[in-house]
C-alpha positions as CSV (number, residue, x, y, z in Angstrom):
1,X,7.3,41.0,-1.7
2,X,7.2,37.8,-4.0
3,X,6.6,34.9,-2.6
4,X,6.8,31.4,-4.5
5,X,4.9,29.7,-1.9
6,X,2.1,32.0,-2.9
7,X,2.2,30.4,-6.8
8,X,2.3,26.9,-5.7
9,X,-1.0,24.9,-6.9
10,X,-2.5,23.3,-3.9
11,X,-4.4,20.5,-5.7
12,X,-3.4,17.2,-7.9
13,X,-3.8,18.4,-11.4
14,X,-6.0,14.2,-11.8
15,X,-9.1,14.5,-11.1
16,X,-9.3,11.2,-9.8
17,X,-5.8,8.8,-8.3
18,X,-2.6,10.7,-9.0
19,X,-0.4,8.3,-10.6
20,X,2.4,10.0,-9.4
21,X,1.3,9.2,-6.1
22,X,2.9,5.8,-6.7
23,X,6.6,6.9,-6.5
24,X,6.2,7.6,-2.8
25,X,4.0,4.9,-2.1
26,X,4.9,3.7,1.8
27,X,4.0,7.4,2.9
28,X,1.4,7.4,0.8
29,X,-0.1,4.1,1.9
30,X,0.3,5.2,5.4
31,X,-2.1,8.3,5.2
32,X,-4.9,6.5,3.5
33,X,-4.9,3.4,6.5
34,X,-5.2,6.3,9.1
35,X,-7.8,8.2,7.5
36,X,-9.7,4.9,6.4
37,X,-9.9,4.3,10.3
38,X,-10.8,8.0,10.9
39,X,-13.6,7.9,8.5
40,X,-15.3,4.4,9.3
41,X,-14.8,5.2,13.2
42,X,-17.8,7.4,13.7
43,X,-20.2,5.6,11.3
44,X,-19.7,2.4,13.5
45,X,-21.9,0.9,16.4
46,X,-21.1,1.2,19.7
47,X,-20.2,-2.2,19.9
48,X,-17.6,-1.8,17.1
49,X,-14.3,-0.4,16.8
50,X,-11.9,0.4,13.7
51,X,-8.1,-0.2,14.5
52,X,-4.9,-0.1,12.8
53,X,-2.6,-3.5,12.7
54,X,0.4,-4.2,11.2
55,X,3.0,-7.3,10.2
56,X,6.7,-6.5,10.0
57,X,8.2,-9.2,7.7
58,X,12.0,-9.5,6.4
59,X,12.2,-10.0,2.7
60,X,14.7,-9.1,0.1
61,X,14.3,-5.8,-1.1
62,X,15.1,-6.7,-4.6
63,X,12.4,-9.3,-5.2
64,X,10.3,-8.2,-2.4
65,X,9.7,-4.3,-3.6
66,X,11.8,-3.5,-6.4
67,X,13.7,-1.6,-5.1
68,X,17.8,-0.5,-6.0
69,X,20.1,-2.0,-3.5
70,X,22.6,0.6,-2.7
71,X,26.0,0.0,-3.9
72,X,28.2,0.8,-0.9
73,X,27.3,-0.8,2.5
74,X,28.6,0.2,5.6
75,X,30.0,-2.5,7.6
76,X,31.3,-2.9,10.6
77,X,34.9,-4.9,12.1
78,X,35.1,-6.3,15.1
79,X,37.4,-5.7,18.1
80,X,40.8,-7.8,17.9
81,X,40.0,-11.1,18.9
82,X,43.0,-12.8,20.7
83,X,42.8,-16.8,22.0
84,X,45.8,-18.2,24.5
85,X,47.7,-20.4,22.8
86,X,50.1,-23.4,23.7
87,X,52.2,-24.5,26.5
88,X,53.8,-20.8,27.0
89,X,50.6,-19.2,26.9
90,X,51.7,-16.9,24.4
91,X,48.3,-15.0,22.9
92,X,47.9,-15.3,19.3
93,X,46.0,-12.5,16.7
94,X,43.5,-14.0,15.0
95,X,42.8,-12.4,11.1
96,X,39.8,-10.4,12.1
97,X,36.4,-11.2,9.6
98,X,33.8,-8.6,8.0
99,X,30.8,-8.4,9.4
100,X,28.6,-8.5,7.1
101,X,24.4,-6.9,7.6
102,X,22.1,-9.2,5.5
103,X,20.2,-7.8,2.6
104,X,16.9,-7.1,4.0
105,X,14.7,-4.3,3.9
106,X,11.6,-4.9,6.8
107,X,8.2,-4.2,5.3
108,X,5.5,-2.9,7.7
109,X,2.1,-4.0,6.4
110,X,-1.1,-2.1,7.5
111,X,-4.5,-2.8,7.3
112,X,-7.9,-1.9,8.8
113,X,-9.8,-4.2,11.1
114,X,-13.0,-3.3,12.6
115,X,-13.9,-5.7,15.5
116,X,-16.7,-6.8,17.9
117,X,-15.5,-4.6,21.3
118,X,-11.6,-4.5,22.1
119,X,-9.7,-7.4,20.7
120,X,-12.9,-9.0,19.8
121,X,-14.3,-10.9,17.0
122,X,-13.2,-9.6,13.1
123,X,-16.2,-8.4,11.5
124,X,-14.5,-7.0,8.2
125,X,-10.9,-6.2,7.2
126,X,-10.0,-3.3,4.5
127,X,-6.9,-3.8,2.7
128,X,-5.4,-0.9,0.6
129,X,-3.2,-3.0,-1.6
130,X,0.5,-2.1,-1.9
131,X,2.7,-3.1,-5.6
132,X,4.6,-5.8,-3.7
133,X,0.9,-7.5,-2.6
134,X,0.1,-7.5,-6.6
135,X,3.9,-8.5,-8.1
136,X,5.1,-12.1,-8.3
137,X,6.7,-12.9,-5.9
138,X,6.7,-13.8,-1.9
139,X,4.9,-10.7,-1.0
140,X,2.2,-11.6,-3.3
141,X,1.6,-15.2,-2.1
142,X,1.8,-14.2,1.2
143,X,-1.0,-11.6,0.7
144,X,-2.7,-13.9,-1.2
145,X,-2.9,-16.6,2.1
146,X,-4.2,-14.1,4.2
147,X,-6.9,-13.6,2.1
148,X,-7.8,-16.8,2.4
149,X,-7.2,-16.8,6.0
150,X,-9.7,-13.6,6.1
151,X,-12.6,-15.5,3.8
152,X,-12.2,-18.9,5.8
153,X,-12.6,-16.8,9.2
154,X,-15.9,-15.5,8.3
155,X,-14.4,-12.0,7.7
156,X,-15.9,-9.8,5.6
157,X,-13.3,-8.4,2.9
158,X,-12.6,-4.8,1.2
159,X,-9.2,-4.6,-1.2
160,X,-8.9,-1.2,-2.0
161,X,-6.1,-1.2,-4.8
162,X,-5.2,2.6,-6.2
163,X,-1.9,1.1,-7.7
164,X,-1.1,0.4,-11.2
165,X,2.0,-1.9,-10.5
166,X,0.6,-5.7,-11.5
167,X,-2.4,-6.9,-12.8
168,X,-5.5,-6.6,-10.1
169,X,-8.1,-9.0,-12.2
170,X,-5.4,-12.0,-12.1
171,X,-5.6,-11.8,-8.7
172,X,-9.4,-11.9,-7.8
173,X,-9.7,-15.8,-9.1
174,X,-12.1,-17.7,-9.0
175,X,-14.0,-15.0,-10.2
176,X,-13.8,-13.8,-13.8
177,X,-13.5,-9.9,-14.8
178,X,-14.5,-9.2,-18.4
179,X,-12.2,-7.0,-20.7
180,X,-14.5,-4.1,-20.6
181,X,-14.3,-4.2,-16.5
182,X,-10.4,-4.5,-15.9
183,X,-9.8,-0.6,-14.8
184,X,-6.9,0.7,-14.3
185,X,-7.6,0.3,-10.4
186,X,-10.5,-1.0,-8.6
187,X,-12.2,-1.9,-5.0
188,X,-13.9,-5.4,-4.4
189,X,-15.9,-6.3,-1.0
190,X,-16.2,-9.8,-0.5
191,X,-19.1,-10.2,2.0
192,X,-19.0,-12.8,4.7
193,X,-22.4,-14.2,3.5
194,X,-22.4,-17.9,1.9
195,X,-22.5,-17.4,-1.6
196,X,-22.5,-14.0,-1.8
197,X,-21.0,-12.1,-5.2
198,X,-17.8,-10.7,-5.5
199,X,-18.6,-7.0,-5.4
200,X,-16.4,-4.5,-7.9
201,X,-16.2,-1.0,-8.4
202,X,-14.1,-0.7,-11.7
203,X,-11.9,2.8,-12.1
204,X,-10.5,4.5,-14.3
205,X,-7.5,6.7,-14.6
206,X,-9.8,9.7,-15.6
207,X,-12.3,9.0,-13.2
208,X,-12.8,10.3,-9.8
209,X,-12.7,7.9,-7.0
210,X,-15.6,6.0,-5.7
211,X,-17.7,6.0,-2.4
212,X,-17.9,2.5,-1.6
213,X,-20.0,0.5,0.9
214,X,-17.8,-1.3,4.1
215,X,-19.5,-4.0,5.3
216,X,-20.2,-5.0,8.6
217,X,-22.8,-8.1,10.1
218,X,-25.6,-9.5,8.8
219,X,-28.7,-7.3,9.5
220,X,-26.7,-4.3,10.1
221,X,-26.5,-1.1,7.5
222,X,-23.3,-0.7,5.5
223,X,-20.8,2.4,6.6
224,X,-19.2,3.9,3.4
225,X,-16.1,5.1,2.6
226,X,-15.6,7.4,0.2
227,X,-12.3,6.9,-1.7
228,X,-11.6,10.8,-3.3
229,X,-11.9,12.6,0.0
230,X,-8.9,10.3,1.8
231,X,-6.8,10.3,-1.9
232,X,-7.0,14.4,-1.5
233,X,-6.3,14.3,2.1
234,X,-3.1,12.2,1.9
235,X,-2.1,14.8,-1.5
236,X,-2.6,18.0,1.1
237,X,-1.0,16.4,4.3
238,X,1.7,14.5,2.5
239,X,2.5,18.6,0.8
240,X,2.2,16.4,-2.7
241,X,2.0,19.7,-4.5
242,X,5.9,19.5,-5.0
243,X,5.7,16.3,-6.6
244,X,8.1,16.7,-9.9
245,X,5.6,16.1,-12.6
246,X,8.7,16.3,-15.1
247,X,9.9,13.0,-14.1
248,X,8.1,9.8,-15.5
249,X,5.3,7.8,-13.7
250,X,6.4,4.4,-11.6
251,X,5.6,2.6,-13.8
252,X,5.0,4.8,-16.3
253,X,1.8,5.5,-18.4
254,X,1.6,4.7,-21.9
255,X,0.0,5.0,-24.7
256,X,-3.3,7.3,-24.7
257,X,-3.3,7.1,-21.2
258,X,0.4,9.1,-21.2
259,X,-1.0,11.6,-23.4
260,X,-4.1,12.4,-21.7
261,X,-1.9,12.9,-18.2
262,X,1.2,15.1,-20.4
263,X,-1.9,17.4,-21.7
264,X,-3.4,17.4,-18.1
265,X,0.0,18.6,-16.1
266,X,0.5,21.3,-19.0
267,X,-2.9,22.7,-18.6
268,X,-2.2,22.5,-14.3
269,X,1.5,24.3,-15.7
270,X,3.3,21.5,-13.3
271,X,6.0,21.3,-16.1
């Protein structure tokens, strides 16, 4: 009997990031924090632990993440509201209001920390960068504080950014990246070590991801990570077979880079 499950391709058709990955980016960013922790975990001391945390903030979804505000709301009216009134006591109805929900959309920010024992000192944080951390814009400034907040701490820092939304070499300042370094994505470690180098791995769209090194304290031996294994596991978990190739890239590719990914989803016969 036929079965189209059978006919489905069970890979990305990239050999490296799937740009389409990018259209269903909260999902997508969720997988690769829980198998970030799952793959440092067992590389770490004893005396170490890798945990998930998270900060909820309440931004506008407009400038916040882009998104389309829907055009019907669902509201809700309140019971009649009655107040006694004058000498007779006679109740009077009061014109009941709309209540209205404000504009908001709550965005859950996760990152790695791997710590000295439970709730102990941060030895290093790893960050997989999201489009609203890299877009003007509140999200961005307030990514770009805690940062700061990481660096001034002592923490050592890994920004893992596999999006294309923004531009990733404006936001590494002070340090400079040279035109022939400014990949379409990249990873930089910042080490907690007085006046150590900013560390990046450039990549390119048609390259395959990257095992980079995770530090942790001084004297001890980097863990690694290694960025293609976790970017396949979230495309097989997340059933990112299905993904509709037909439609455009957010945002979309251009250019040579657009026809190298048309000829690459023909030849995969996603189209």
């Amino acid at each position: 009997m036929y079965n189209p499950r059978m006919e489905r391709p069970t890979g990305s058709p990239f050999p490296g990031m799937d740009p389409y990955l990018e259209r269903r980016w909260r999902d997508v960013h969720a997988g690769l924090i829980a198998y970030t922790r799952d793959a440092v975990q067992p590389q770490l001391p004893d005396d170490l632990v890798a945990r998930i945390e998270e900060n909820v903030h309440l931004d506008s979804a407009g400038e916040e993440l882009g998104t389309r505000n829907p055009d019907v709301f669902v509201v809700e009216s309140p019971v009649s509201w009655q107040a006694r009134g004058g000498a007779g006591g006679i109740a009077a109805a009061l014109d009941e209001p709309i209540l209205l929900e404000a504009d908001t959309d709550p965005l859950v920010e996760r990152y790695v920390e791997i710590r000295e024992g439970d709730g102990g000192r941060m030895v290093t944080a790893i960050e997989i960068v999201s489009p609203w951390n890299k877009l003007e814009g509140s999200g961005r400034e307030r990514y770009l504080r805690n940062r700061e907040q990481y660096l001034a701490s002592g923490t050592s820092l890994v920004e893992v950014d596999l999006v294309r939304a923004g531009t990733w070499w404006r936001m590494v300042a002070p340090y400079r990246v040279p035109p022939e370094h400014r990949a379409t994505y990249r990873v930089t470690v910042k080490r907690a070590v007085p006046g150590a180098k900013l560390e990046l791995y450039p990549i390119w769209l048609p390259q395959r991801l990257p095992t980079v090194r995770i530090p942790l304290r001084a004297g001890e031996a980097d863990v690694t990570l290694g960025l293609q294994a976790l970017v396949e596991q979230v495309y097989r978990n997340g059933r990112y077979e299905r993904t509709d190739y037909g439609r455009p890239c957010e945002p979309p590719l251009a250019g040579t880079e657009a026809e190298w990914a048309a000829e690459l989803v023909r030849g995969a016969r996603r189209t």
